[in-house]
N, CA, C, O and CB atoms as a CASP TS submission, in Angstrom:
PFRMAT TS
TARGET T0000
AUTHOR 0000-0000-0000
METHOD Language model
MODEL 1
PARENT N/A
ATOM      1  N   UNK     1      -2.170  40.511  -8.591  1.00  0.00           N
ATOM      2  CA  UNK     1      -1.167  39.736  -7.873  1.00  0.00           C
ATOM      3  C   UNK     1      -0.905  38.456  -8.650  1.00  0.00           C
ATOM      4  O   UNK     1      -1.787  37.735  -9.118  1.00  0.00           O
ATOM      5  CB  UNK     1      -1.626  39.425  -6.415  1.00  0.00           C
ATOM      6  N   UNK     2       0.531  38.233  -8.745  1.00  0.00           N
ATOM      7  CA  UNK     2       0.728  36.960  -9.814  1.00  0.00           C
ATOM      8  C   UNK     2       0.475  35.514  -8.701  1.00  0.00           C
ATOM      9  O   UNK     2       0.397  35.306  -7.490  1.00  0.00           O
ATOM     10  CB  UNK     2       2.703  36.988 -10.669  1.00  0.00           C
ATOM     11  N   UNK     3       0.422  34.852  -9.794  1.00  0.00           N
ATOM     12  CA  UNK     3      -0.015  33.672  -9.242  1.00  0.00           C
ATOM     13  C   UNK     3       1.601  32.739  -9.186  1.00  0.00           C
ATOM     14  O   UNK     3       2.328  32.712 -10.178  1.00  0.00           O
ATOM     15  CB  UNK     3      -1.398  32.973 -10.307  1.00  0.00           C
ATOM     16  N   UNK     4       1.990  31.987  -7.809  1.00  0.00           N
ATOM     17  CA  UNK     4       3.046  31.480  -8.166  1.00  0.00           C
ATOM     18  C   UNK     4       2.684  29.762  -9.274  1.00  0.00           C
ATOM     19  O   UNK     4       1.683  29.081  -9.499  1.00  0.00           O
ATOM     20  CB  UNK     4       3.873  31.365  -6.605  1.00  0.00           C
ATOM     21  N   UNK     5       3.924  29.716  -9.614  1.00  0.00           N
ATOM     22  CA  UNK     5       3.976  28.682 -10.331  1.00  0.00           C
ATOM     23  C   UNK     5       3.478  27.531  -9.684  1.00  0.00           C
ATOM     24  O   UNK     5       3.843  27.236  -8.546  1.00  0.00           O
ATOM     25  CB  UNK     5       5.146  28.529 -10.752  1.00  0.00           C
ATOM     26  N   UNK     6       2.347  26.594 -10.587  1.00  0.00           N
ATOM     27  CA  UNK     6       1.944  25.348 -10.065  1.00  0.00           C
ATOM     28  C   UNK     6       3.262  24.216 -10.673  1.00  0.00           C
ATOM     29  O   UNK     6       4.041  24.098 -11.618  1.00  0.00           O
ATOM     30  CB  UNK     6       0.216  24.995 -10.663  1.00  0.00           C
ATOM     31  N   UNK     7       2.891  23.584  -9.489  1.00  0.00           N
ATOM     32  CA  UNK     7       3.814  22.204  -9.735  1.00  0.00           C
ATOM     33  C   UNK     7       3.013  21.499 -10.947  1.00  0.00           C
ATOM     34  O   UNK     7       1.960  21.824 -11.496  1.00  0.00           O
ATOM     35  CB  UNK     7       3.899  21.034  -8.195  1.00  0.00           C
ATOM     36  N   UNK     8       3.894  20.413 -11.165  1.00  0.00           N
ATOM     37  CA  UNK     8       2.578  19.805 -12.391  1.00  0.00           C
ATOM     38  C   UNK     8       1.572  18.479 -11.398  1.00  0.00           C
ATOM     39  O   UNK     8       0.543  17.879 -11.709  1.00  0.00           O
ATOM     40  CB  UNK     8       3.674  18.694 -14.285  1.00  0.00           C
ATOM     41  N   UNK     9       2.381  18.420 -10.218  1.00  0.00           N
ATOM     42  CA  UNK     9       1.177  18.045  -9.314  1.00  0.00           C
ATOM     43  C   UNK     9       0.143  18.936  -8.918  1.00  0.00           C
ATOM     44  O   UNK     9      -0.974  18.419  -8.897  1.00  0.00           O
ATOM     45  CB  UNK     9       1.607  17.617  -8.163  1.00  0.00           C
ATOM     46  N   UNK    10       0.192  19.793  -8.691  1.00  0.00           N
ATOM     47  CA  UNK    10      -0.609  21.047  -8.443  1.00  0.00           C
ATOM     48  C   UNK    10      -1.739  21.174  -9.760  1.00  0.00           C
ATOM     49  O   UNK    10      -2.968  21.136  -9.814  1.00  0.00           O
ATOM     50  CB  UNK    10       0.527  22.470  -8.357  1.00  0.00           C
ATOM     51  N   UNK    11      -0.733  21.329 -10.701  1.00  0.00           N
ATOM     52  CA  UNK    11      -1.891  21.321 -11.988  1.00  0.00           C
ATOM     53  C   UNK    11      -2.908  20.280 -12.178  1.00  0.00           C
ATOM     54  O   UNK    11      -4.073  20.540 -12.481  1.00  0.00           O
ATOM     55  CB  UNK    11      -1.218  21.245 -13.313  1.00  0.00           C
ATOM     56  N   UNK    12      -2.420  19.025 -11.984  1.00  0.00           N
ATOM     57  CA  UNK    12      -3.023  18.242 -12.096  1.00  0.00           C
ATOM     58  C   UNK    12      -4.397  17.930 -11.210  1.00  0.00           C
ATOM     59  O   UNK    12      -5.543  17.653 -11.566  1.00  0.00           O
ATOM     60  CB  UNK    12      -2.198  17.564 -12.122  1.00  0.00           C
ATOM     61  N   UNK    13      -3.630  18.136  -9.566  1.00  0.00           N
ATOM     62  CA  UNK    13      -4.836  18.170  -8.723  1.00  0.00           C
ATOM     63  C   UNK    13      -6.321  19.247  -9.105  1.00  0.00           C
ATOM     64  O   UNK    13      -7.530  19.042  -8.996  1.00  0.00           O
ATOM     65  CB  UNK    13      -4.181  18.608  -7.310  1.00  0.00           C
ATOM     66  N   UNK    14      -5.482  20.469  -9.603  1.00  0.00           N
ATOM     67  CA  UNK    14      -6.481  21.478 -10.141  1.00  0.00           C
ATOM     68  C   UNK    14      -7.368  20.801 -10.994  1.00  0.00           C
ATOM     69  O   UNK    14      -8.501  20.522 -10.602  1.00  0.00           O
ATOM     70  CB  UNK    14      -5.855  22.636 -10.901  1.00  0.00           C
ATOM     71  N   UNK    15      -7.042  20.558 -11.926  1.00  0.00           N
ATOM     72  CA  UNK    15      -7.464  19.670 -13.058  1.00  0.00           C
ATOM     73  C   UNK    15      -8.397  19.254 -12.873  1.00  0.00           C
ATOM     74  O   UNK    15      -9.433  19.541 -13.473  1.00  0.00           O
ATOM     75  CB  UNK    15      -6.829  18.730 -13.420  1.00  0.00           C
ATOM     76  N   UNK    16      -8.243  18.278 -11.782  1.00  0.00           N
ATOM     77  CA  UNK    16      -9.637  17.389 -11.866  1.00  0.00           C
ATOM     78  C   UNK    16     -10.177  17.737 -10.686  1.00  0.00           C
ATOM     79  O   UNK    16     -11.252  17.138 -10.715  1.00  0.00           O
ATOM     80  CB  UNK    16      -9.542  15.712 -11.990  1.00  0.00           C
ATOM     81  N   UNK    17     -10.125  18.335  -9.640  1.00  0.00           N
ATOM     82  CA  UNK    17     -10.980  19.249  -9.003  1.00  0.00           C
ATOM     83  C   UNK    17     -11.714  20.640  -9.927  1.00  0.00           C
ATOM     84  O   UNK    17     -12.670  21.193  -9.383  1.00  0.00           O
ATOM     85  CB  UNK    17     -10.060  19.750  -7.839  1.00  0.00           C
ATOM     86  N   UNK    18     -11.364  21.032 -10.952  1.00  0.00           N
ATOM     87  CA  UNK    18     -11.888  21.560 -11.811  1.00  0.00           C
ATOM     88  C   UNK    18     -13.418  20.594 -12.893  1.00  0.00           C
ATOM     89  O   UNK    18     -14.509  21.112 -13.134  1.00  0.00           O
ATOM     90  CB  UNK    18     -10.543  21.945 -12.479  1.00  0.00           C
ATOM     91  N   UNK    19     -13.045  19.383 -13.265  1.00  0.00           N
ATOM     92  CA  UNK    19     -13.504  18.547 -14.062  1.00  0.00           C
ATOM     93  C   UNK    19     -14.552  18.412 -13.044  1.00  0.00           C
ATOM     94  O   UNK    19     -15.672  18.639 -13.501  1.00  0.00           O
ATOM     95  CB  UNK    19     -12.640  17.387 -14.590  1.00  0.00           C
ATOM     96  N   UNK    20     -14.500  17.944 -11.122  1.00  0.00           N
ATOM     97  CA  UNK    20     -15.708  17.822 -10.331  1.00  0.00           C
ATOM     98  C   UNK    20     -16.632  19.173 -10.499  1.00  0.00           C
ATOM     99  O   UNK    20     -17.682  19.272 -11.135  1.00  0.00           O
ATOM    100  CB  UNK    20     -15.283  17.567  -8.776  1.00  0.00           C
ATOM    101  N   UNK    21     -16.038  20.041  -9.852  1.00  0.00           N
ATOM    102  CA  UNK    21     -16.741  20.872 -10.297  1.00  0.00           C
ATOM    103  C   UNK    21     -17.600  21.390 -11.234  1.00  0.00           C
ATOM    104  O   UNK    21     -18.641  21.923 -10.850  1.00  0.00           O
ATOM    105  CB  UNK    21     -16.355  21.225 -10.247  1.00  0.00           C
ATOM    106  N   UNK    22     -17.273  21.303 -12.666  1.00  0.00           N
ATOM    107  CA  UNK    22     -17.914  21.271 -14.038  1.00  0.00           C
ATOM    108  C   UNK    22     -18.768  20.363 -13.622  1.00  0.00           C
ATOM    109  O   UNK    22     -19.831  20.963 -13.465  1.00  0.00           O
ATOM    110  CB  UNK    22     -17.084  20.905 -15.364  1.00  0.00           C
ATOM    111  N   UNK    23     -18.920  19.103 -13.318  1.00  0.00           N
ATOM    112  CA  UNK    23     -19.896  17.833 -13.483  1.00  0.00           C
ATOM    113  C   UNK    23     -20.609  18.150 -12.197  1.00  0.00           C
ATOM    114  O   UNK    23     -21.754  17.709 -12.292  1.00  0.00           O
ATOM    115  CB  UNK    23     -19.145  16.140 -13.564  1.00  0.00           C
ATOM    116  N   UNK    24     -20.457  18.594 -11.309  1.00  0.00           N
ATOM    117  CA  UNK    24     -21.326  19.095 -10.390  1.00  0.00           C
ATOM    118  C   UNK    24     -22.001  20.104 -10.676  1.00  0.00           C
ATOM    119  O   UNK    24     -23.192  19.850 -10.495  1.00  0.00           O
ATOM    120  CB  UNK    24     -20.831  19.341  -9.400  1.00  0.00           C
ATOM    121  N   UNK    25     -21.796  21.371 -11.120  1.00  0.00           N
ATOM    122  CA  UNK    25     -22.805  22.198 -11.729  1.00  0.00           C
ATOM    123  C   UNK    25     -23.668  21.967 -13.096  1.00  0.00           C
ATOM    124  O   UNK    25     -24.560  22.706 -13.513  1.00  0.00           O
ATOM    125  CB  UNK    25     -22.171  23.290 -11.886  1.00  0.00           C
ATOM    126  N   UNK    26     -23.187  20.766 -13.693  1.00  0.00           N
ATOM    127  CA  UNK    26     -23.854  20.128 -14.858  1.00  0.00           C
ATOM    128  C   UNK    26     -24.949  19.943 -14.468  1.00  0.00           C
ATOM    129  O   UNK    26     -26.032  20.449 -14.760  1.00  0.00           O
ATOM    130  CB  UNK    26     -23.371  18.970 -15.397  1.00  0.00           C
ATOM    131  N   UNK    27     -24.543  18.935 -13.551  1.00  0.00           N
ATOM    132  CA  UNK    27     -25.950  18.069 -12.692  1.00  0.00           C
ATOM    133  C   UNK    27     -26.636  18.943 -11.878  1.00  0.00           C
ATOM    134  O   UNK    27     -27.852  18.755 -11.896  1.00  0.00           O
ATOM    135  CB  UNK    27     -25.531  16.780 -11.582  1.00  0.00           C
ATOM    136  N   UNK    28     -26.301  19.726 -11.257  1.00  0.00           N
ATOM    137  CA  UNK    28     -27.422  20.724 -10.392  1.00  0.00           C
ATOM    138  C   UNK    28     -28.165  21.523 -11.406  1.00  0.00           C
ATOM    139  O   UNK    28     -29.328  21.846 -11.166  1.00  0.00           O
ATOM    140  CB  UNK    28     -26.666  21.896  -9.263  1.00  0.00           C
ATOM    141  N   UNK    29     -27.570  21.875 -12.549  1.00  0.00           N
ATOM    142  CA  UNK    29     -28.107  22.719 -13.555  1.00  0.00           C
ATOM    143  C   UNK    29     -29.576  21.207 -14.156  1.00  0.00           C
ATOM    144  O   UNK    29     -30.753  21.472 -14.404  1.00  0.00           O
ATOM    145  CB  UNK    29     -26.435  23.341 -14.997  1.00  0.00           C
ATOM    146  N   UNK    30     -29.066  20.071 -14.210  1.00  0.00           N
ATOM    147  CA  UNK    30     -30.033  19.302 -14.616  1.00  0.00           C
ATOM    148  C   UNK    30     -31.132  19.154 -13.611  1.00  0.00           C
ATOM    149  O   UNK    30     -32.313  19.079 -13.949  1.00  0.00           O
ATOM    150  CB  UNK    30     -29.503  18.119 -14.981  1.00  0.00           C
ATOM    151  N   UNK    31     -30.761  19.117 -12.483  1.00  0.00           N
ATOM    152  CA  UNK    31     -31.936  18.553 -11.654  1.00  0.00           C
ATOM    153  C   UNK    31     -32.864  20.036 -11.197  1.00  0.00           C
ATOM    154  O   UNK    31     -33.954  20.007 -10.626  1.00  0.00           O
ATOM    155  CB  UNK    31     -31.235  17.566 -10.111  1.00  0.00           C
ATOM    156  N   UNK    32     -32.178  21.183 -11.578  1.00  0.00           N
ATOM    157  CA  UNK    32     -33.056  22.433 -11.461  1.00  0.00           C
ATOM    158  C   UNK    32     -33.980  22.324 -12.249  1.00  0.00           C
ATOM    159  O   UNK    32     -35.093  22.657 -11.843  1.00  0.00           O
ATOM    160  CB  UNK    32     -32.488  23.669 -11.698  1.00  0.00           C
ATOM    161  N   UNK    33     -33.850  21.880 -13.475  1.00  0.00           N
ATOM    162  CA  UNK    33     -34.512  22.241 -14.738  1.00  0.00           C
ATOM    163  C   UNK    33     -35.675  21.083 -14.621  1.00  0.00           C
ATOM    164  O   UNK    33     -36.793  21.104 -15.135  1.00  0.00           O
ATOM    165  CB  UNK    33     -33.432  22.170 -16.208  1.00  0.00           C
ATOM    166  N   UNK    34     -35.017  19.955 -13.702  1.00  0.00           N
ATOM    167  CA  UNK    34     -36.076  19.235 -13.906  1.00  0.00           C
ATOM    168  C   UNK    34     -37.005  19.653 -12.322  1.00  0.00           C
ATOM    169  O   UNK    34     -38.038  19.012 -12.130  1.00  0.00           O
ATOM    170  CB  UNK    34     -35.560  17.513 -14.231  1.00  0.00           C
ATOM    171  N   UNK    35     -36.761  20.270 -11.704  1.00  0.00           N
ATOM    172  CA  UNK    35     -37.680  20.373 -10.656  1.00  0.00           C
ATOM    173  C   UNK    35     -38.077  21.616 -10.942  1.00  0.00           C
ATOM    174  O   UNK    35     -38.263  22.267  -9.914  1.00  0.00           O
ATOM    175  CB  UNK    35     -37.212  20.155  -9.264  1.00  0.00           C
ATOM    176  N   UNK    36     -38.291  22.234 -11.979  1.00  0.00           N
ATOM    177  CA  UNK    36     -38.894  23.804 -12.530  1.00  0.00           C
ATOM    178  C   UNK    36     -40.279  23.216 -13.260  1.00  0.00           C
ATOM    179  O   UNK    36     -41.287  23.922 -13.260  1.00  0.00           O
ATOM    180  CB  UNK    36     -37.630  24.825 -13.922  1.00  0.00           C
ATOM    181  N   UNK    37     -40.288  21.680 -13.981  1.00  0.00           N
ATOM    182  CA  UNK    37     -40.840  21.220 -14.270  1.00  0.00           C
ATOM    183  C   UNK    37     -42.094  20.293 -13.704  1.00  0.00           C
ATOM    184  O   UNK    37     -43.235  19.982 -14.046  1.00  0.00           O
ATOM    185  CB  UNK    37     -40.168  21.067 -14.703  1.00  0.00           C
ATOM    186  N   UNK    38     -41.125  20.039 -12.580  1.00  0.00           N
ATOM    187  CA  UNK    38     -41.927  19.371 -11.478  1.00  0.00           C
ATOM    188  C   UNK    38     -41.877  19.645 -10.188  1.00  0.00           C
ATOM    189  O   UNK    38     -40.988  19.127  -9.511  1.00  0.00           O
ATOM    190  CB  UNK    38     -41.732  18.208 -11.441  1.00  0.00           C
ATOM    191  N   UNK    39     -42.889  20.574  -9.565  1.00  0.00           N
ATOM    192  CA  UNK    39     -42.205  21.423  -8.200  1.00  0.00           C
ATOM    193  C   UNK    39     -42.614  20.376  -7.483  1.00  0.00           C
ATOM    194  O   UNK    39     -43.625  19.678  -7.405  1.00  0.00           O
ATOM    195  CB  UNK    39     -42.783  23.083  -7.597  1.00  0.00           C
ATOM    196  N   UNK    40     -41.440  20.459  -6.922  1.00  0.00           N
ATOM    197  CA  UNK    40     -41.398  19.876  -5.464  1.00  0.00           C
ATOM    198  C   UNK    40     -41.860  20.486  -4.543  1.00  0.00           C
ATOM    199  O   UNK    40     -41.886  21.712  -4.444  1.00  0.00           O
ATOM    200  CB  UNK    40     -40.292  19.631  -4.992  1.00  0.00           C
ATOM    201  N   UNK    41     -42.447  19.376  -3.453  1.00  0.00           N
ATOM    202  CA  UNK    41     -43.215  19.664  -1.894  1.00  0.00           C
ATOM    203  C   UNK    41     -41.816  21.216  -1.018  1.00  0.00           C
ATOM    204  O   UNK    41     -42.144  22.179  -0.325  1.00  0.00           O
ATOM    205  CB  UNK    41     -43.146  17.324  -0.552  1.00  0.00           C
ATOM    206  N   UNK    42     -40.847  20.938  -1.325  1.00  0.00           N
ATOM    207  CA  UNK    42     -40.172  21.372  -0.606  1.00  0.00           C
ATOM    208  C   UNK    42     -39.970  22.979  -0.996  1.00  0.00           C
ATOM    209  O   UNK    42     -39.162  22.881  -1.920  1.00  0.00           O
ATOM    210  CB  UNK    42     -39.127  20.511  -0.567  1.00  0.00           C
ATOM    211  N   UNK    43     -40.211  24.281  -0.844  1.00  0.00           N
ATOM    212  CA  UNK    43     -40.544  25.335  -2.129  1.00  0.00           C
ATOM    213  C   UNK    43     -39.141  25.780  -1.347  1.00  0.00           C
ATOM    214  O   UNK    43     -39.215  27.007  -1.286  1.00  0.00           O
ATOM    215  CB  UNK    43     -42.305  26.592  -2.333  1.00  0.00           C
ATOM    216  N   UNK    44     -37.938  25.368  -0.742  1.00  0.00           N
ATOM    217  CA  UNK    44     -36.925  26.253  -0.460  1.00  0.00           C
ATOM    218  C   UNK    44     -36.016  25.439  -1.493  1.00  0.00           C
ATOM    219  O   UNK    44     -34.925  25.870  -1.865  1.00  0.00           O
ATOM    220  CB  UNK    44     -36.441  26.437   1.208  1.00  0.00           C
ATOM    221  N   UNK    45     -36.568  24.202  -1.932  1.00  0.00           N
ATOM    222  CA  UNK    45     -35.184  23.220  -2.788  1.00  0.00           C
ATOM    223  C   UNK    45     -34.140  24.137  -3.637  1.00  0.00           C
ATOM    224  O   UNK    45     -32.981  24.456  -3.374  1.00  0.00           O
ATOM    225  CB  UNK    45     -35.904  22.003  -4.151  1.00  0.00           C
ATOM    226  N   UNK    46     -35.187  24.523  -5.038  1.00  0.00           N
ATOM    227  CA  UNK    46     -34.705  25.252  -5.796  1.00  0.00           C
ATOM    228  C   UNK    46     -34.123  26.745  -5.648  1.00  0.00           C
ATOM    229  O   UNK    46     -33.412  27.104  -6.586  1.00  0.00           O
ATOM    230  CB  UNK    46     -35.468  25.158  -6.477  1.00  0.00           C
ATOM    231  N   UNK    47     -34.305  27.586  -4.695  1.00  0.00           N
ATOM    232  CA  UNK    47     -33.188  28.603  -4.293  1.00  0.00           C
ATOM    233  C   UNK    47     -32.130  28.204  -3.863  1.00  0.00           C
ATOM    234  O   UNK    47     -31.141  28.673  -4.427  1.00  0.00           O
ATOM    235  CB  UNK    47     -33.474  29.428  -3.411  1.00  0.00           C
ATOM    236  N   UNK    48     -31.811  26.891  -2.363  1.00  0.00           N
ATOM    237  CA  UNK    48     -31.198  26.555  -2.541  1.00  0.00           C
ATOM    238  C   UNK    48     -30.056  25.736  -3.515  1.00  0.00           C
ATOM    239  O   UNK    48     -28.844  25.779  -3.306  1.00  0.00           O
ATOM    240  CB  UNK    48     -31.572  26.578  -2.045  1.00  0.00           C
ATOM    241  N   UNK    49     -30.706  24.985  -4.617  1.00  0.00           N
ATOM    242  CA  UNK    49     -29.375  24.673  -5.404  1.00  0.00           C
ATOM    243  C   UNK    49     -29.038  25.737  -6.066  1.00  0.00           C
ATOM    244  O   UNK    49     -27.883  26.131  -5.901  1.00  0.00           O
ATOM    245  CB  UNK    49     -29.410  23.561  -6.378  1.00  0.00           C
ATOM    246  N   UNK    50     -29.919  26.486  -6.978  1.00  0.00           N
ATOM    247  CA  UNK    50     -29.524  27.644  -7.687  1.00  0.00           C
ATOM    248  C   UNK    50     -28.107  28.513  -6.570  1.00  0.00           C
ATOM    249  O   UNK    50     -26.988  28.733  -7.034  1.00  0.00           O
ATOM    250  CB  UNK    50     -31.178  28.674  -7.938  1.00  0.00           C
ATOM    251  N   UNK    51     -28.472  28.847  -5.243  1.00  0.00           N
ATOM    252  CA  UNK    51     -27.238  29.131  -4.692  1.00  0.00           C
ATOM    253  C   UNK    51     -26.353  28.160  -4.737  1.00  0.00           C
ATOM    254  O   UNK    51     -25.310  28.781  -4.528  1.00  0.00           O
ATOM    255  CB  UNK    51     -27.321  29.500  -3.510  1.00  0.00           C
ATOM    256  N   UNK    52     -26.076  27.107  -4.862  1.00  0.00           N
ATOM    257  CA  UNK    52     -25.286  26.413  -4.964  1.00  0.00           C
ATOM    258  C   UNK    52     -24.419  25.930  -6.014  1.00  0.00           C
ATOM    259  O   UNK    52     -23.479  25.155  -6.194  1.00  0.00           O
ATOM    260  CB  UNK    52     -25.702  25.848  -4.582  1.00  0.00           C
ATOM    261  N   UNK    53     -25.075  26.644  -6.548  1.00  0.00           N
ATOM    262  CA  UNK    53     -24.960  26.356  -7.959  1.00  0.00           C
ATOM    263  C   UNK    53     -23.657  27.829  -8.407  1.00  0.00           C
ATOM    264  O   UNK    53     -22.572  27.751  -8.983  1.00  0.00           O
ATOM    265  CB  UNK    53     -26.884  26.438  -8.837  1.00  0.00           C
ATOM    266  N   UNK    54     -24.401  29.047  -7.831  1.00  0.00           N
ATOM    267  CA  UNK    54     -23.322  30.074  -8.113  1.00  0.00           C
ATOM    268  C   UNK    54     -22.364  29.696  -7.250  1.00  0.00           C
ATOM    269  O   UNK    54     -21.192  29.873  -7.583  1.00  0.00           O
ATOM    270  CB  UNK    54     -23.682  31.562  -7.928  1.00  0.00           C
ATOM    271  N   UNK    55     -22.588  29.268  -6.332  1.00  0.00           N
ATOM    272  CA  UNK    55     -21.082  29.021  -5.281  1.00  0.00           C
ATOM    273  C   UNK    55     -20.022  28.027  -6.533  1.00  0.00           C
ATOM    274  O   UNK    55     -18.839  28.134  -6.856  1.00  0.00           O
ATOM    275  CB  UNK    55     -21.590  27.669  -3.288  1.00  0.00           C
ATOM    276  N   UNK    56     -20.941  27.246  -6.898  1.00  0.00           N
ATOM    277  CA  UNK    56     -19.765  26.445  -7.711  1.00  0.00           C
ATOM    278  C   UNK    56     -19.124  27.220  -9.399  1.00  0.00           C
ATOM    279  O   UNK    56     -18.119  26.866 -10.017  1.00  0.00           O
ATOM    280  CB  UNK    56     -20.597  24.719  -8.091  1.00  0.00           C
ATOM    281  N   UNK    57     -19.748  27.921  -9.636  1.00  0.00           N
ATOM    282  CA  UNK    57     -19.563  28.978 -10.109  1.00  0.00           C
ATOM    283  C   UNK    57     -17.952  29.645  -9.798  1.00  0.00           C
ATOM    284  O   UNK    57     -16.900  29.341 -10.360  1.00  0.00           O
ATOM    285  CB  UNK    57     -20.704  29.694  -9.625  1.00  0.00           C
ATOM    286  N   UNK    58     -18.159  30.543  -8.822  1.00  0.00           N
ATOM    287  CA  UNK    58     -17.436  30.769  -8.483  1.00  0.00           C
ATOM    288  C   UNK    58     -16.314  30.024  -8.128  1.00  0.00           C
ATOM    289  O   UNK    58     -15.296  30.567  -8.557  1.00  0.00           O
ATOM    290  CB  UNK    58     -17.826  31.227  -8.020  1.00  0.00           C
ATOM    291  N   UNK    59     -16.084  28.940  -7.482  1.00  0.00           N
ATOM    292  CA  UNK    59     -15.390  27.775  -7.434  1.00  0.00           C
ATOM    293  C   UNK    59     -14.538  27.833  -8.546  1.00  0.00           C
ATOM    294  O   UNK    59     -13.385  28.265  -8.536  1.00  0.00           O
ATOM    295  CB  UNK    59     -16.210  26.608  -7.407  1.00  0.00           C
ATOM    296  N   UNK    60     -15.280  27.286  -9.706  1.00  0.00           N
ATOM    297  CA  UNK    60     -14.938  27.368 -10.971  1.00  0.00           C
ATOM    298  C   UNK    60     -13.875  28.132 -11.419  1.00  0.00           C
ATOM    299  O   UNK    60     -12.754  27.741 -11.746  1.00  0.00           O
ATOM    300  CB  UNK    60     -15.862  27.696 -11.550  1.00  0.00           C
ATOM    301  N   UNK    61     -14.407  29.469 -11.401  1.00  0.00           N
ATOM    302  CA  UNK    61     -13.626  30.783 -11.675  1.00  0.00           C
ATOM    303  C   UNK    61     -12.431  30.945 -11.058  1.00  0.00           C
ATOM    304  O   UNK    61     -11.409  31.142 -11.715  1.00  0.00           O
ATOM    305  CB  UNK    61     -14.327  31.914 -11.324  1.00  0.00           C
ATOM    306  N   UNK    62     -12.433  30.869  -9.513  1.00  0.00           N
ATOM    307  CA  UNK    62     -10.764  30.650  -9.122  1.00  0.00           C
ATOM    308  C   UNK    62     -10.416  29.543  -8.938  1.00  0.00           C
ATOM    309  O   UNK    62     -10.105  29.413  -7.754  1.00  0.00           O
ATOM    310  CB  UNK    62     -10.232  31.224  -7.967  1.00  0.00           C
ATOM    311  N   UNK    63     -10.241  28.203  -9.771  1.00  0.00           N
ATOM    312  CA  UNK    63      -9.437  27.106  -9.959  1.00  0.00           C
ATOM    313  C   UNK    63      -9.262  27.594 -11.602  1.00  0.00           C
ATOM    314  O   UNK    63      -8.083  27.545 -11.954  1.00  0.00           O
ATOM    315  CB  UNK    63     -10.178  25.469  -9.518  1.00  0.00           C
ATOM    316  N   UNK    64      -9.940  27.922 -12.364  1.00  0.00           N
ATOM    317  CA  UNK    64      -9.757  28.589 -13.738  1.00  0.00           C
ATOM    318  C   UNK    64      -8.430  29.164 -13.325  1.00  0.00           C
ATOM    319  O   UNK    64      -7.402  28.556 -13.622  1.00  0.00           O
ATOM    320  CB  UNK    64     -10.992  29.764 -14.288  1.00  0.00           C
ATOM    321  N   UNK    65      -8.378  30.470 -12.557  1.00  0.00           N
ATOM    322  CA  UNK    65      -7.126  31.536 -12.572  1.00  0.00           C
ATOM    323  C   UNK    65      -6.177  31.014 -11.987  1.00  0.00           C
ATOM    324  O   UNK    65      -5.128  31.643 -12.130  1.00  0.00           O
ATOM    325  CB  UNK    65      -7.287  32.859 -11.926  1.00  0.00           C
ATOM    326  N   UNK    66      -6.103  30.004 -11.309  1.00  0.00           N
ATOM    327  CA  UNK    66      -4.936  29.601 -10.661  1.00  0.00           C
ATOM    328  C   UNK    66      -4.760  28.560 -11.686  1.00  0.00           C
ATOM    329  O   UNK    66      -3.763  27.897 -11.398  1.00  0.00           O
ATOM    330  CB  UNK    66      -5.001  29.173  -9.072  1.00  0.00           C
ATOM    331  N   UNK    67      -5.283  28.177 -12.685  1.00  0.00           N
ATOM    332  CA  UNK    67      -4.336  27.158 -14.012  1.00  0.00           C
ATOM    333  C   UNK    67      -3.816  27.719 -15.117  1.00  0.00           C
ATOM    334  O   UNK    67      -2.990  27.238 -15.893  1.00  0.00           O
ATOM    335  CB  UNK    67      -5.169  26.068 -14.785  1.00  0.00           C
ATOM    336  N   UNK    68      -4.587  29.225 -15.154  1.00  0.00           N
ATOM    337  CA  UNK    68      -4.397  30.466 -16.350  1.00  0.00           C
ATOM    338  C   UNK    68      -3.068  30.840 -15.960  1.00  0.00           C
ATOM    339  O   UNK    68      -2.776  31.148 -14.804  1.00  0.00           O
ATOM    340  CB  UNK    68      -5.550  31.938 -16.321  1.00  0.00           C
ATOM    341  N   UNK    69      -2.174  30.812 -17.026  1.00  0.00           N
ATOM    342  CA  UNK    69      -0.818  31.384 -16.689  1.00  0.00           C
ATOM    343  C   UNK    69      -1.185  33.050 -16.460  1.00  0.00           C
ATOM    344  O   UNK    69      -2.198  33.616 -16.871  1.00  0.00           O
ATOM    345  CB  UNK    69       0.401  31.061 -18.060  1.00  0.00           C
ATOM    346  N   UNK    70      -0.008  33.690 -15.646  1.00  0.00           N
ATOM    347  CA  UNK    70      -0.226  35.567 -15.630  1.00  0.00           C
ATOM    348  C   UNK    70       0.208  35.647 -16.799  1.00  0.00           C
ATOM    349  O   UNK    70      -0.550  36.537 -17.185  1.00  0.00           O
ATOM    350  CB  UNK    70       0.696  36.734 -14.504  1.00  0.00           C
ATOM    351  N   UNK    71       0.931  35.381 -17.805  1.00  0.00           N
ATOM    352  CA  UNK    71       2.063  35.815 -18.494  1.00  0.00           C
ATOM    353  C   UNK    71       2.019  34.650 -20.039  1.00  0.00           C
ATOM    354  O   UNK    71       1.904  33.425 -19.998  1.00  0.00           O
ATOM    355  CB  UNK    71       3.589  35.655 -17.292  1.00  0.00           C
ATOM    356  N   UNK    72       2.142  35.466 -21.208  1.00  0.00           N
ATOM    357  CA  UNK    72       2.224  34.785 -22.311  1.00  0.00           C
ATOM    358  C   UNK    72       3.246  33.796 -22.339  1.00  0.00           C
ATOM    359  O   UNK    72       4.207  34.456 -22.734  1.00  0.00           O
ATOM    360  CB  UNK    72       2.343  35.588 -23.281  1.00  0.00           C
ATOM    361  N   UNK    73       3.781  32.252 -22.115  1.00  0.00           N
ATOM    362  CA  UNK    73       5.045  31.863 -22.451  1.00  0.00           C
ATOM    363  C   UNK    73       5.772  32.395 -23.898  1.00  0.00           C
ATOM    364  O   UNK    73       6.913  32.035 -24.185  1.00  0.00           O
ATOM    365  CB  UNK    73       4.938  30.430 -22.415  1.00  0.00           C
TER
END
């Protein structure tokens, strides 16, 4: 199913709701790595971000396709 045309407000909003995203899974990817290192009291922490982590993932992936043109200009 094609995607309709973004406004270049649209793009833009994508944009940097895209850019949060990236910097939010940056940082969850950092603070996993550092609590793999140092377990925490809490032993549900790290499943939870790791899910959270694919959610943003996914996130990712459809703000990706809705900035990906369908069609070669």
């Amino acid at each position: 199913m094609a995607n309709p045309p973004l406004t270049p407000e649209d793009q833009e909003r994508y944009q940097a709701r895209l850019q949060a995203l990236i910097v939010e899974h940056r940082d969850l990817d950092q603070v996993i790595s550092h609590l793999a290192e140092n377990p925490p009291p809490d032993q549900l922490l790290v499943p939870r971000l790791k899910k959270r982590k694919l959610q943003l993932r996914d996130q990712i992936w459809e703000v990706e396709a809705l900035l990906m043109p369908d069609e070669p200009a």
